[in-house]
N, CA and C atoms as a LAMMPS dump frame, in Angstrom:
ITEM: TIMESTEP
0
ITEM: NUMBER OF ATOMS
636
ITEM: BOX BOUNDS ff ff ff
-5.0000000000000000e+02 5.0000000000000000e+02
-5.0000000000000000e+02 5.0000000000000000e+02
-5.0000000000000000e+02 5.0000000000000000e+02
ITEM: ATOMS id mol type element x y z
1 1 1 N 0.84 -1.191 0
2 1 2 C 0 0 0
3 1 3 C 0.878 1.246 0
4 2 1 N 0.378 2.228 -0.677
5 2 2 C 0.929 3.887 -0.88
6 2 3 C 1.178 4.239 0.505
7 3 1 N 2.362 4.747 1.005
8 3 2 C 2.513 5.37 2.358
9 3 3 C 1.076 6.741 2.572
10 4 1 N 0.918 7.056 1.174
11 4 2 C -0.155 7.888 1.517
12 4 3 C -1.568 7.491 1.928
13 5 1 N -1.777 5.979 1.677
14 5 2 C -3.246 5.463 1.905
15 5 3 C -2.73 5.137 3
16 6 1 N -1.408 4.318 3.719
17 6 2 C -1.355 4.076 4.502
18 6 3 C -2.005 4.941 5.596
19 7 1 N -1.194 6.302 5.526
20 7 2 C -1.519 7.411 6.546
21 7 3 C -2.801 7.373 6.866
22 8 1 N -3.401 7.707 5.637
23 8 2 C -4.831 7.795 5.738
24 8 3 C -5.578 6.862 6.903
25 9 1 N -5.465 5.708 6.331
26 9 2 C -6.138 4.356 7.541
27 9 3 C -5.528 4.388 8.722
28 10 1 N -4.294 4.627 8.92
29 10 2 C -3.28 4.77 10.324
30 10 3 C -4.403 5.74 10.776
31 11 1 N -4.987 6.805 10.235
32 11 2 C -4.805 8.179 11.302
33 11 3 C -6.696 8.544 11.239
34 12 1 N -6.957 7.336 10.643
35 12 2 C -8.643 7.854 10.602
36 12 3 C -9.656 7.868 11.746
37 13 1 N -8.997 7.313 12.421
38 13 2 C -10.274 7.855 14.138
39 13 3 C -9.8 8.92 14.649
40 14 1 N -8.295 9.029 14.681
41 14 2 C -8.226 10.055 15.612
42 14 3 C -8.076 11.357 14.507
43 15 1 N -8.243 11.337 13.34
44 15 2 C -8.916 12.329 12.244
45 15 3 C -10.175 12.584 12.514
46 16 1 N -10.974 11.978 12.672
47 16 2 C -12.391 12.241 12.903
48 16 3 C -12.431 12.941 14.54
49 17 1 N -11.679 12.562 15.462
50 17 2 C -11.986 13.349 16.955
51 17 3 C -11.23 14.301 16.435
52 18 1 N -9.998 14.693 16.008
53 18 2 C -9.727 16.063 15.695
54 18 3 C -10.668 17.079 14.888
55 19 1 N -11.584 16.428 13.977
56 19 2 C -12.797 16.961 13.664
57 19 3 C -13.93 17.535 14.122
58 20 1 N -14.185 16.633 15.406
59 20 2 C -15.322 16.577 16.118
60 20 3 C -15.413 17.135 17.405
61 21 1 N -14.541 17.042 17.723
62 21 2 C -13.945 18.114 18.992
63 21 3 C -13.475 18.966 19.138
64 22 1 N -13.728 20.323 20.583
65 22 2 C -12.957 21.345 20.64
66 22 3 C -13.576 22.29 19.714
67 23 1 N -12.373 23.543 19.508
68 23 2 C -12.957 25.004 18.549
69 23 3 C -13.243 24.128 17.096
70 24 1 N -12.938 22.927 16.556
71 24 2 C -12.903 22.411 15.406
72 24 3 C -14.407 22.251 14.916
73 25 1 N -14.994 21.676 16.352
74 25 2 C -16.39 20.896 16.321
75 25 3 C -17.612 22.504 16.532
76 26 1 N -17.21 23.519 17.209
77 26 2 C -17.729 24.447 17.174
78 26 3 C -17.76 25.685 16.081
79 27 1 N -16.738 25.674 15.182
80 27 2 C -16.389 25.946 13.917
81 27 3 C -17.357 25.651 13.118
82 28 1 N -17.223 24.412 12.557
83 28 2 C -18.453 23.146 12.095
84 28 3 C -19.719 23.863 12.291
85 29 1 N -19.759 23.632 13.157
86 29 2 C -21.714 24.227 13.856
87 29 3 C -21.707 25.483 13.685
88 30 1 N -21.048 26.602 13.092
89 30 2 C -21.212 28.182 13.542
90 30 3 C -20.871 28.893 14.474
91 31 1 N -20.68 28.016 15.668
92 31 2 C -20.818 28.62 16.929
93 31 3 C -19.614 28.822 17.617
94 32 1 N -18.32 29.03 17.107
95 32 2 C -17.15 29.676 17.258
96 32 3 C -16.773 31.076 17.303
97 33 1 N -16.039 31.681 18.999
98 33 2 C -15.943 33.14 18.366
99 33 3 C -15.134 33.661 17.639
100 34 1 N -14.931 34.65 17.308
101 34 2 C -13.897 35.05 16.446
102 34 3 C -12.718 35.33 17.379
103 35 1 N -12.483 35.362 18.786
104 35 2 C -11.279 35.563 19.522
105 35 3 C -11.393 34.056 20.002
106 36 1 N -11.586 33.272 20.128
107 36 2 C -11.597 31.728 20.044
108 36 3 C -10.878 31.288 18.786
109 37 1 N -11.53 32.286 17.492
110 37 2 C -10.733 31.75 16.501
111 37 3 C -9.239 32.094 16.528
112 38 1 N -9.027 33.24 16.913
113 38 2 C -7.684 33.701 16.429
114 38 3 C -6.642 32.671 17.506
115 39 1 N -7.625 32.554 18.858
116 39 2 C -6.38 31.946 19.805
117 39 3 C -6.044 30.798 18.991
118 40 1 N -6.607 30.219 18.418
119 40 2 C -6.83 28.87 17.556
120 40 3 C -6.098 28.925 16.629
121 41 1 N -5.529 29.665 15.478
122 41 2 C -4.657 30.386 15.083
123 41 3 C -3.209 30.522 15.45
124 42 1 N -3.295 30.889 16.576
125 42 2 C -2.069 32.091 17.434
126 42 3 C -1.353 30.444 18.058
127 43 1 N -1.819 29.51 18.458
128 43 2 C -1.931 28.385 18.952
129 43 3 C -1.086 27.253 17.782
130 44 1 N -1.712 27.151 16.94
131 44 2 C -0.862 26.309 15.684
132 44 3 C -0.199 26.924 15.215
133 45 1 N 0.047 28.219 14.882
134 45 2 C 1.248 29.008 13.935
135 45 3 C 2.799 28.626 14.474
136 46 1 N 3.101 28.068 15.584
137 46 2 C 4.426 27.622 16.262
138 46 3 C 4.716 26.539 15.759
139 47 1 N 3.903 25.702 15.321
140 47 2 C 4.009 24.458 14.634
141 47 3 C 4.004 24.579 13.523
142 48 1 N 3.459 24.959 12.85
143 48 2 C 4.165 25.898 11.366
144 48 3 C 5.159 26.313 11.627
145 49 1 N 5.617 26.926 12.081
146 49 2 C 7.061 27.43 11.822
147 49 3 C 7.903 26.76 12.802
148 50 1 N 8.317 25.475 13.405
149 50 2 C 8.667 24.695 13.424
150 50 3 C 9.186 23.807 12.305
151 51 1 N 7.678 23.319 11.612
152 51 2 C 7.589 22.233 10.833
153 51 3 C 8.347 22.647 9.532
154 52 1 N 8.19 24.297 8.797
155 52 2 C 8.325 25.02 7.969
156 52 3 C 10.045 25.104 8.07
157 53 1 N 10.703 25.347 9.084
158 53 2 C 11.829 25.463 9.593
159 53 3 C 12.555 23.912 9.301
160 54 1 N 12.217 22.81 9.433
161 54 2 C 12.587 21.783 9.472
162 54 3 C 12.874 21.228 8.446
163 55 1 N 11.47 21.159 7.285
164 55 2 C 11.413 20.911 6.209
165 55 3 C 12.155 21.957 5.099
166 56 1 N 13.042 23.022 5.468
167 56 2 C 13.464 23.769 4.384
168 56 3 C 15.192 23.238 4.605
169 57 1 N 15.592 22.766 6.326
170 57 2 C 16.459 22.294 6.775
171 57 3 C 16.975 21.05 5.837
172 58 1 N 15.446 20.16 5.749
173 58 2 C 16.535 18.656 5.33
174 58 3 C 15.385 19.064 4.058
175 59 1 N 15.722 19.447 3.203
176 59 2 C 14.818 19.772 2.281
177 59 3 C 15.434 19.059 1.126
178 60 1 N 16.661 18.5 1.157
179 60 2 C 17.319 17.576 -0.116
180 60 3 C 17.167 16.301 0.861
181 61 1 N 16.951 15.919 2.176
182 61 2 C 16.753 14.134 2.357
183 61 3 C 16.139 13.617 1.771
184 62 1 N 16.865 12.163 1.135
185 62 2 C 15.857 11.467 0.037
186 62 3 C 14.387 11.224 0.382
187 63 1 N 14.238 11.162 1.742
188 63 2 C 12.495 10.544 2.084
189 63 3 C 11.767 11.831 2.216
190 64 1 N 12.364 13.143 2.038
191 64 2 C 11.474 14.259 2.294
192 64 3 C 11.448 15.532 0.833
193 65 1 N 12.218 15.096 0.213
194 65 2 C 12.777 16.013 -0.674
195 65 3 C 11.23 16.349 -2.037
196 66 1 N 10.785 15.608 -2.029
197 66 2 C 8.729 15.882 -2.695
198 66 3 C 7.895 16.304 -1.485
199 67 1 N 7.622 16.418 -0.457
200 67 2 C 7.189 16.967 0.185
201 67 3 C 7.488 18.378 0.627
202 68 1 N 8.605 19.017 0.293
203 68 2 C 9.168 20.248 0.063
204 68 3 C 8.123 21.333 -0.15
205 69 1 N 7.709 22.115 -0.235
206 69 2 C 6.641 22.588 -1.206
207 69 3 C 6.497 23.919 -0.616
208 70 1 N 7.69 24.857 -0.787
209 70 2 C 7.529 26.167 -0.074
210 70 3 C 5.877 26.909 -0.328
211 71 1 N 5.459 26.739 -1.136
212 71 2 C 4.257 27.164 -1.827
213 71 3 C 3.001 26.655 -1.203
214 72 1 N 3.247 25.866 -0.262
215 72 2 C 2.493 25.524 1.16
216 72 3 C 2.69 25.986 2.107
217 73 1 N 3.423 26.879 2.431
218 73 2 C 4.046 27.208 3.953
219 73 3 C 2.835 28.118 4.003
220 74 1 N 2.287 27.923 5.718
221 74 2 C 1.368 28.72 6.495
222 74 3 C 1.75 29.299 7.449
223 75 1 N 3.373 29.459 7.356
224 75 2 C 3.513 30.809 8.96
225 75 3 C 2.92 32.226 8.789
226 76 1 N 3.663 32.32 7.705
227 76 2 C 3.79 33.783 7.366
228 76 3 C 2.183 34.217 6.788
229 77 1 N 1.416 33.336 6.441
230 77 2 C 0.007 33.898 6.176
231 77 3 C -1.128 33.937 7.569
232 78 1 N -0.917 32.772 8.316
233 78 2 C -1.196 32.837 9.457
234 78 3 C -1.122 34.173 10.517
235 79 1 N 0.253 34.9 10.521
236 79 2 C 0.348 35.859 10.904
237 79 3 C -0.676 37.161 10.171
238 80 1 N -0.711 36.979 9.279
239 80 2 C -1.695 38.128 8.466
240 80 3 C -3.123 37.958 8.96
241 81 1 N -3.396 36.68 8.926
242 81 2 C -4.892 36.774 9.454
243 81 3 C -4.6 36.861 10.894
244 82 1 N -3.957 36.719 11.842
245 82 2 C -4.438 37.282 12.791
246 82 3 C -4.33 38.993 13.035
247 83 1 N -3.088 39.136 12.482
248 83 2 C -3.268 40.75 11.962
249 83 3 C -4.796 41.442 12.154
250 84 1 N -5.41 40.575 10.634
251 84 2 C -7.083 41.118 10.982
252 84 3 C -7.914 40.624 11.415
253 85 1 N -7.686 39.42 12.565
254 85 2 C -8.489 39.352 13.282
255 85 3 C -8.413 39.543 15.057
256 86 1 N -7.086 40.086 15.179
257 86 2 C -6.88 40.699 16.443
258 86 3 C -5.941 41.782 16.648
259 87 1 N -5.698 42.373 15.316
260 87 2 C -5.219 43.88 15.362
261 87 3 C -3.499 44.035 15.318
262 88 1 N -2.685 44.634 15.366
263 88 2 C -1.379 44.436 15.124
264 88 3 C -0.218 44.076 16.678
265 89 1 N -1.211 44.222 17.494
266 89 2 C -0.415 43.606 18.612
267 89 3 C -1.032 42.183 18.839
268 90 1 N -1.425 41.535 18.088
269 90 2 C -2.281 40.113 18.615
270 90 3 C -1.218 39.376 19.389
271 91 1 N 0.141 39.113 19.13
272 91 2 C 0.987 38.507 20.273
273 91 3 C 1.205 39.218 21.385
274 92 1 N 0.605 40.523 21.839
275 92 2 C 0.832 40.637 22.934
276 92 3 C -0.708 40.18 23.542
277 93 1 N -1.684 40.467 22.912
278 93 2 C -3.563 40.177 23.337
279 93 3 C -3.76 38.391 23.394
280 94 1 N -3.212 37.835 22.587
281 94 2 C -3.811 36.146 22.266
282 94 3 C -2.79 35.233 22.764
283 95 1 N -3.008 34.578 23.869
284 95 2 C -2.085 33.773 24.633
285 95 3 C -1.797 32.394 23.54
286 96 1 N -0.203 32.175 24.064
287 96 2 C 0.163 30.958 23.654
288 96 3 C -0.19 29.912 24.997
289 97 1 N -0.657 28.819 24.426
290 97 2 C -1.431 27.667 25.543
291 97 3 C -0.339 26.83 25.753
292 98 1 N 0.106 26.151 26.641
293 98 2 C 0.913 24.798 26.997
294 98 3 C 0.551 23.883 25.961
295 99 1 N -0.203 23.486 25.049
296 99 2 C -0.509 22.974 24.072
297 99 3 C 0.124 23.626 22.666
298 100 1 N -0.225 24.534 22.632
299 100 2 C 0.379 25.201 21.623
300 100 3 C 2.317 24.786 21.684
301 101 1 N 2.398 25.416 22.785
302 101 2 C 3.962 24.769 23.382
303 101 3 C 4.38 23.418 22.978
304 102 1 N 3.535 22.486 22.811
305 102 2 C 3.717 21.021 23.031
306 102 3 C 3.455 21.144 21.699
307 103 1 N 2.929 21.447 20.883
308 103 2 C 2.997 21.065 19.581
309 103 3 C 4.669 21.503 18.686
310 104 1 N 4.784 22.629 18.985
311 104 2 C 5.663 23.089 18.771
312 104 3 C 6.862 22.425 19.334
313 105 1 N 7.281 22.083 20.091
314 105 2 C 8.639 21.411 20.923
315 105 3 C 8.674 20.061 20.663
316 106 1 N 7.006 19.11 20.496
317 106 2 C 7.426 17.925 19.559
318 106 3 C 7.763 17.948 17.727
319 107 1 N 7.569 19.05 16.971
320 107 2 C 7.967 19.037 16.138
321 107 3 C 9.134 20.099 16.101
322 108 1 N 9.955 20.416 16.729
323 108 2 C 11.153 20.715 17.127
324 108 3 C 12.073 19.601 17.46
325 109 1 N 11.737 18.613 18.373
326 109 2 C 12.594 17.541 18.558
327 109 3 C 12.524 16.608 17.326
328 110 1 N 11.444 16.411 16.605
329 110 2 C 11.362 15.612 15.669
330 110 3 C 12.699 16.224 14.147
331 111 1 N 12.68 17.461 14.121
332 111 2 C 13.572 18.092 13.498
333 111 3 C 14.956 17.561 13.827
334 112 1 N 15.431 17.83 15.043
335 112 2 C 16.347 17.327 15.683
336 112 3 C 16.873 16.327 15.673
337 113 1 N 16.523 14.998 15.886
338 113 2 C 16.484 14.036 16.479
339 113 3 C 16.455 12.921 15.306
340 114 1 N 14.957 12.588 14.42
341 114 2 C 14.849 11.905 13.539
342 114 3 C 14.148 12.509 12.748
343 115 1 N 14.811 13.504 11.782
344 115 2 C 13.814 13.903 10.785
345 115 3 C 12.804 13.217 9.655
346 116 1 N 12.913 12.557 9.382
347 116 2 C 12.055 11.64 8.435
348 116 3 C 10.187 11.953 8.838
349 117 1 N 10.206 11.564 10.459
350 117 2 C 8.919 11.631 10.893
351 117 3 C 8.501 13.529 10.351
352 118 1 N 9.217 14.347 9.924
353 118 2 C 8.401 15.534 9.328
354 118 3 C 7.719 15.096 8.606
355 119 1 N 7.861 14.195 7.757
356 119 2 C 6.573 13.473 6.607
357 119 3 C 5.365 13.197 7.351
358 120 1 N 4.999 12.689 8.373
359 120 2 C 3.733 13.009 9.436
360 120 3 C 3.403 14.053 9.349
361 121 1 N 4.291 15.339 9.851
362 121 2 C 3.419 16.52 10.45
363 121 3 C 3.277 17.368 9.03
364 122 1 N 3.985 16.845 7.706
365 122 2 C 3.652 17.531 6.34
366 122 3 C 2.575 16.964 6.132
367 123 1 N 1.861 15.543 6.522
368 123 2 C 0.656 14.727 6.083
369 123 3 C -0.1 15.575 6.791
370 124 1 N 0.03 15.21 7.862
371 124 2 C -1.08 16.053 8.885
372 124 3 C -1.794 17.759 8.354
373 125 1 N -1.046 18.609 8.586
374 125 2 C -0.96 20.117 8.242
375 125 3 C -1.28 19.665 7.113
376 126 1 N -0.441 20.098 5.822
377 126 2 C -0.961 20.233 4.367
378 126 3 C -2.023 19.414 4.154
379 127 1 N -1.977 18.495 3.99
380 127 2 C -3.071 17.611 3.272
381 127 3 C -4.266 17.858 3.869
382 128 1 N -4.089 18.206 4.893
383 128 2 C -5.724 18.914 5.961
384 128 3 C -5.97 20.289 5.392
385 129 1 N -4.986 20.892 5.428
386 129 2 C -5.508 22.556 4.592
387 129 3 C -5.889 22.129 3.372
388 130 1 N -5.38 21.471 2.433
389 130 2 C -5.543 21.518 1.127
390 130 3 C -7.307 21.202 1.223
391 131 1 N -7.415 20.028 2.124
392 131 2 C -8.845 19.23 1.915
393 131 3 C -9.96 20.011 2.713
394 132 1 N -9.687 19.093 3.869
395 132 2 C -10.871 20.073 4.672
396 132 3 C -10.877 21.932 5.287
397 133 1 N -9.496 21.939 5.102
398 133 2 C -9.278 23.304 5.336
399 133 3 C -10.496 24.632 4.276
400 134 1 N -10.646 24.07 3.097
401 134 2 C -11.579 24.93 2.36
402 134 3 C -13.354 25.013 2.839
403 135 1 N -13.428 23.58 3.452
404 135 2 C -14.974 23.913 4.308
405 135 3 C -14.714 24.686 5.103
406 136 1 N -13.663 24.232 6.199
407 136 2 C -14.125 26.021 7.112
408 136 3 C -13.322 26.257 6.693
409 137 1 N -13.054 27.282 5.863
410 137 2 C -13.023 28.66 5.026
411 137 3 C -14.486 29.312 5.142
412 138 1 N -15.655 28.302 4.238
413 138 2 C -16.443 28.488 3.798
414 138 3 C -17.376 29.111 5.299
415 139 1 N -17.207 28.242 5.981
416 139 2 C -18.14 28.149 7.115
417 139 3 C -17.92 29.222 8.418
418 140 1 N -16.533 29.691 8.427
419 140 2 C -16.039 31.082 9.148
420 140 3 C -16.72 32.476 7.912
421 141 1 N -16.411 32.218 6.843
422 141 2 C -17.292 33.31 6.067
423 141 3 C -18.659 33.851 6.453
424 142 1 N -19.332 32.507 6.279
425 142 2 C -20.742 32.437 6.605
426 142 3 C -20.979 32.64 8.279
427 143 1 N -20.379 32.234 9.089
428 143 2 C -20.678 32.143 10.824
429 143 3 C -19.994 33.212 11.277
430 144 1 N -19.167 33.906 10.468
431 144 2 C -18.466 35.279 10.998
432 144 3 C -18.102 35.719 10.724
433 145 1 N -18.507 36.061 9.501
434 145 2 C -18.483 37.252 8.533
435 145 3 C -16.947 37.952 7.592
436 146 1 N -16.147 36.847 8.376
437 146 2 C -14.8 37.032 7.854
438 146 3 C -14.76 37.35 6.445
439 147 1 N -13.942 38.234 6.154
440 147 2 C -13.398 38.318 5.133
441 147 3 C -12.291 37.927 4.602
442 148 1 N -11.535 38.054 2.866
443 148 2 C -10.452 37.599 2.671
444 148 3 C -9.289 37.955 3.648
445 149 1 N -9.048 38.872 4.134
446 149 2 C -7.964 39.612 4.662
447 149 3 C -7.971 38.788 5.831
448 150 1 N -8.743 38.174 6.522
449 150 2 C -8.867 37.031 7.654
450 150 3 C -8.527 35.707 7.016
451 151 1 N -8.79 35.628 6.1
452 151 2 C -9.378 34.129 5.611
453 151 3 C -7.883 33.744 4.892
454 152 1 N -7.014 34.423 4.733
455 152 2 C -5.794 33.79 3.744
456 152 3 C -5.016 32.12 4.059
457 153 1 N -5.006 31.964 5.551
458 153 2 C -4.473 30.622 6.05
459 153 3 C -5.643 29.484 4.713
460 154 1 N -6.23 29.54 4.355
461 154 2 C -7.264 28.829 3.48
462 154 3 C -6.871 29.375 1.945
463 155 1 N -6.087 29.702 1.341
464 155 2 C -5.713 30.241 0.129
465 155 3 C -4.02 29.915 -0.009
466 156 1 N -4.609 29.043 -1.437
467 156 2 C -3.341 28.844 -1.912
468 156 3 C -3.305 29.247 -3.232
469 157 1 N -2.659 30.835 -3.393
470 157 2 C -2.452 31.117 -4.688
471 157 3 C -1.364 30.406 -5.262
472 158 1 N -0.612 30.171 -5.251
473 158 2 C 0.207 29.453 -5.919
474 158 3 C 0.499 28.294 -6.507
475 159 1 N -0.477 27.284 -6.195
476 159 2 C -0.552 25.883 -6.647
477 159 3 C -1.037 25.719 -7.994
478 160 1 N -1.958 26.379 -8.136
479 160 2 C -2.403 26.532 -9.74
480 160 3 C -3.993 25.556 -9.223
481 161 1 N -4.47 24.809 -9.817
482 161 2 C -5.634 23.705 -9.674
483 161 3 C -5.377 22.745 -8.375
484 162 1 N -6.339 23.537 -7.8
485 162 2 C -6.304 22.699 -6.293
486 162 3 C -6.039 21.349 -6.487
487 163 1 N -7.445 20.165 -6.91
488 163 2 C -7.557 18.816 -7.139
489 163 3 C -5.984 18.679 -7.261
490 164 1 N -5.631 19.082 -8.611
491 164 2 C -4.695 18.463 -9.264
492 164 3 C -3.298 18.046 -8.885
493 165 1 N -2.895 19.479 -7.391
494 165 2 C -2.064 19.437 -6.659
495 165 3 C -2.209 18.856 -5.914
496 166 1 N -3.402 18.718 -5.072
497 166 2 C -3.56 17.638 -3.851
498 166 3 C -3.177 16.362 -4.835
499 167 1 N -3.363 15.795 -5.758
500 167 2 C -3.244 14.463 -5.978
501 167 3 C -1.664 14.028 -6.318
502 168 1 N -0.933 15.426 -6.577
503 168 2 C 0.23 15.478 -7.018
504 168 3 C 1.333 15.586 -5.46
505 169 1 N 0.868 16.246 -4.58
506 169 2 C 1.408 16.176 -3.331
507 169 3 C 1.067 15.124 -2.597
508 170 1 N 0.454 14.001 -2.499
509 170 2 C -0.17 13.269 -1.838
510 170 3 C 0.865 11.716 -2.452
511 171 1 N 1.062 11.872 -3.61
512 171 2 C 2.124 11.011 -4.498
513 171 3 C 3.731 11.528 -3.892
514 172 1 N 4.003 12.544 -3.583
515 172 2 C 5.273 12.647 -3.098
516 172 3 C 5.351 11.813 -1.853
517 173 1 N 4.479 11.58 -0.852
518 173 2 C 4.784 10.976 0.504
519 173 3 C 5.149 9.59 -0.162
520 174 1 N 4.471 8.684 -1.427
521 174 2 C 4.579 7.583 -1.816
522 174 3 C 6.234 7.625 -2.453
523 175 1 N 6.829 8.654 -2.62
524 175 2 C 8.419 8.476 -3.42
525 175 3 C 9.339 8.646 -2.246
526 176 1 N 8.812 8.195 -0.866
527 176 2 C 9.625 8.058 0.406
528 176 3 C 10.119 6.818 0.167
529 177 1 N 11.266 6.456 -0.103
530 177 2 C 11.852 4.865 0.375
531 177 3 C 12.081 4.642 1.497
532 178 1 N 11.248 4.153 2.304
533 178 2 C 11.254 3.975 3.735
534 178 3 C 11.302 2.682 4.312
535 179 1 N 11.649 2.024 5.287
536 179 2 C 11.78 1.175 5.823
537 179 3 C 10.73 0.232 6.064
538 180 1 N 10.575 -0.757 6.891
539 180 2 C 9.079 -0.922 7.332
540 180 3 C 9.279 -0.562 8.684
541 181 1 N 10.404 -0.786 9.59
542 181 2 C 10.226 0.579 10.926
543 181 3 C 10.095 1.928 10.718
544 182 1 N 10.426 2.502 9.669
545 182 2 C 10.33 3.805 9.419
546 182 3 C 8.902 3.68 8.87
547 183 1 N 8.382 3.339 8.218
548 183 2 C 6.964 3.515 7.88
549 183 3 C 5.867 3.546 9.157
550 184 1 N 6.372 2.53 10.596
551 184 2 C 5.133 2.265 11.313
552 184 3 C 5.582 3.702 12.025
553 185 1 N 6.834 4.192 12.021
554 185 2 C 7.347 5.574 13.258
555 185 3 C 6.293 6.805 12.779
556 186 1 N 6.477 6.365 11.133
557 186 2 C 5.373 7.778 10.407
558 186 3 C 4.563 7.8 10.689
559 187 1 N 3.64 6.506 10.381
560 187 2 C 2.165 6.294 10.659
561 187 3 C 2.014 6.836 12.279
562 188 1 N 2.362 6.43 13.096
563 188 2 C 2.236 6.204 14.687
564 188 3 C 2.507 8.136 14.334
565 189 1 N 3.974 8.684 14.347
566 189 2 C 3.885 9.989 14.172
567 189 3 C 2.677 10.68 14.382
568 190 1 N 2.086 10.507 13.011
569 190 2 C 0.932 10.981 12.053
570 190 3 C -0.336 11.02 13.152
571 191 1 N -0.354 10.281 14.013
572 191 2 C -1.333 10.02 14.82
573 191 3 C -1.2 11.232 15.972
574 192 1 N -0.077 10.866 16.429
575 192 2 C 0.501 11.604 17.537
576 192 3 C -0.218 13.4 17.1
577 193 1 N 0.61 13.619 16.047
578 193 2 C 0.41 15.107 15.168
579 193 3 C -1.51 15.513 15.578
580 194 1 N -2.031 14.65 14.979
581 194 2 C -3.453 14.893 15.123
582 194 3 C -4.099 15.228 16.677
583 195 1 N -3.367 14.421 17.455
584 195 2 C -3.712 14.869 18.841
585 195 3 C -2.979 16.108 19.49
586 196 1 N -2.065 15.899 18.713
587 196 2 C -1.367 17.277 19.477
588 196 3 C -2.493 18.752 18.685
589 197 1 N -2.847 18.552 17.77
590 197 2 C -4.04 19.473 17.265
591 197 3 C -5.376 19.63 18.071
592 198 1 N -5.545 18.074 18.303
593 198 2 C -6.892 18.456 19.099
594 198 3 C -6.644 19.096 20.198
595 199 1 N -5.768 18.57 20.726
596 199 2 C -5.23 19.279 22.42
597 199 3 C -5.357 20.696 22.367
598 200 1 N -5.025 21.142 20.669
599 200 2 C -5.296 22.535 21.108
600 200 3 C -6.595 23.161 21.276
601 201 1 N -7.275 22.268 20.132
602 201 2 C -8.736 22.596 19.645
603 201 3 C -9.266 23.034 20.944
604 202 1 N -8.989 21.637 21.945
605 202 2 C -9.551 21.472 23.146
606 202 3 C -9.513 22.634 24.019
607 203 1 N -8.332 23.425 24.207
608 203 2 C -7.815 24.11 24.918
609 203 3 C -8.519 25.388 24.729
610 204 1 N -8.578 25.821 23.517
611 204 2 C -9.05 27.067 23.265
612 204 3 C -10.619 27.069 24.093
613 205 1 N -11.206 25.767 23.875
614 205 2 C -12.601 26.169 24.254
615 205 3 C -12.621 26.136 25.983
616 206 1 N -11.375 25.126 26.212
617 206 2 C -11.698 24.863 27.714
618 206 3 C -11.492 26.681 28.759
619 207 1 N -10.936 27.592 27.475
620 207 2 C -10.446 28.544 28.245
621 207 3 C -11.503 29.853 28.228
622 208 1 N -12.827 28.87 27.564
623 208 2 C -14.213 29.623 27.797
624 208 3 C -14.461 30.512 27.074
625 209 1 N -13.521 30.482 26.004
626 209 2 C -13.958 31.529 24.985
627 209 3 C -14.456 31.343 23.63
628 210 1 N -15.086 29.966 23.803
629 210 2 C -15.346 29.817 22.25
630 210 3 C -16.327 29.591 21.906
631 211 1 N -17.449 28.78 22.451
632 211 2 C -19.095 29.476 21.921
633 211 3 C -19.492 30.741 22.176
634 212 1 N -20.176 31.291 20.783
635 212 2 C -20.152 32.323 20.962
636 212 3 C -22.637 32.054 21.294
């Protein structure tokens, strides 16, 4: 099997609770605030630029070198939408969570340590923006009125034809020559990645600010 279907089946329950839970699951329904959103935001952007940092690092290793894809990076747009959605001091207004922390410092050590597993947190991140990332787009438009100038973390000018790239990036994880211990470290990874997301999801709401 494709390391990319693999992922897929490795990571599909705890894909669906990262869905279903937290600011993710209140998103979904409408009922997310817009300073819920940004902490939500302000919260994963460390892991972007972690992950972004890592992957430009070993950016010629044979198992990572198609997954490359500067033309995906979400730090630097991330920062813009919170720009307009919490004004130009938002890092001093929107707390970083111990979660947020933990996402960030496991894909810091993963940099470190055994890079290969970045192919997880590139599965995880990209392939989630590319896919479900465009419903809520849709659904922060509609539930809160956002505009583009908010909405850019969901825009990829540069790829050219969405479909066509997702199917074309999704084939690079398959030109990994990987081991079969290195394949179960990804998969297992890949899992890990998703919870360290929900944890945040979780967090934002546990800190009472996110039904609105």
């Amino acid at each position: 099997m494709r390391l990319a279907d693999q992922l897929k089946d490795a990571t599909g329950d705890v894909h669906r609770q990262a869905e279903r839970g937290g600011a993710v699951a209140l998103l979904l329904r409408g009922a997310l605030t817009v300073q819920a959103y940004a902490r939500f935001l302000a919260n994963l952007r460390p892991a972007y630029q972690a992950l972004e940092a890592g992957l430009l690092q070993w950016r010629e290793h044979p198992a990572l070198r198609a997954v490359v894809r500067p033309e995906l990076f979400r730090a630097a747009v991330l920062q813009a939408d919170l720009v307009a959605l919490a004004g130009e001091d938002w890092a001093d207004e929107v707390p970083l969570l111990p979660s947020g922390r933990a996402y960030q410092a496991r894909i810091e050590a993963v940099r470190r340590d055994d890079p290969v597993l970045l192919l997880a947190h590139a599965y995880v991140r990209y392939l989630g923006d590319l896919n479900g990332g465009q419903v809520l787009a849709r659904r922060l438009a509609s539930s809160l009125g956002l505009g583009p100038a908010a909405l850019g973390f969901y825009r990829f000018d540069a790829i050219g034809p969405m479909e066509a790239f997702r199917q074309e990036y999704r084939r690079g994880f398959d030109q990994a020559a990987l081991t079969p211990a290195q394949i179960q470290a990804v998969l297992a990874e890949a899992r890990r990645g998703f919870m360290l997301n929900l944890a945040i999801s979780q967090a934002v709401v546990a800190e009472g600010v996110g039904e609105g």
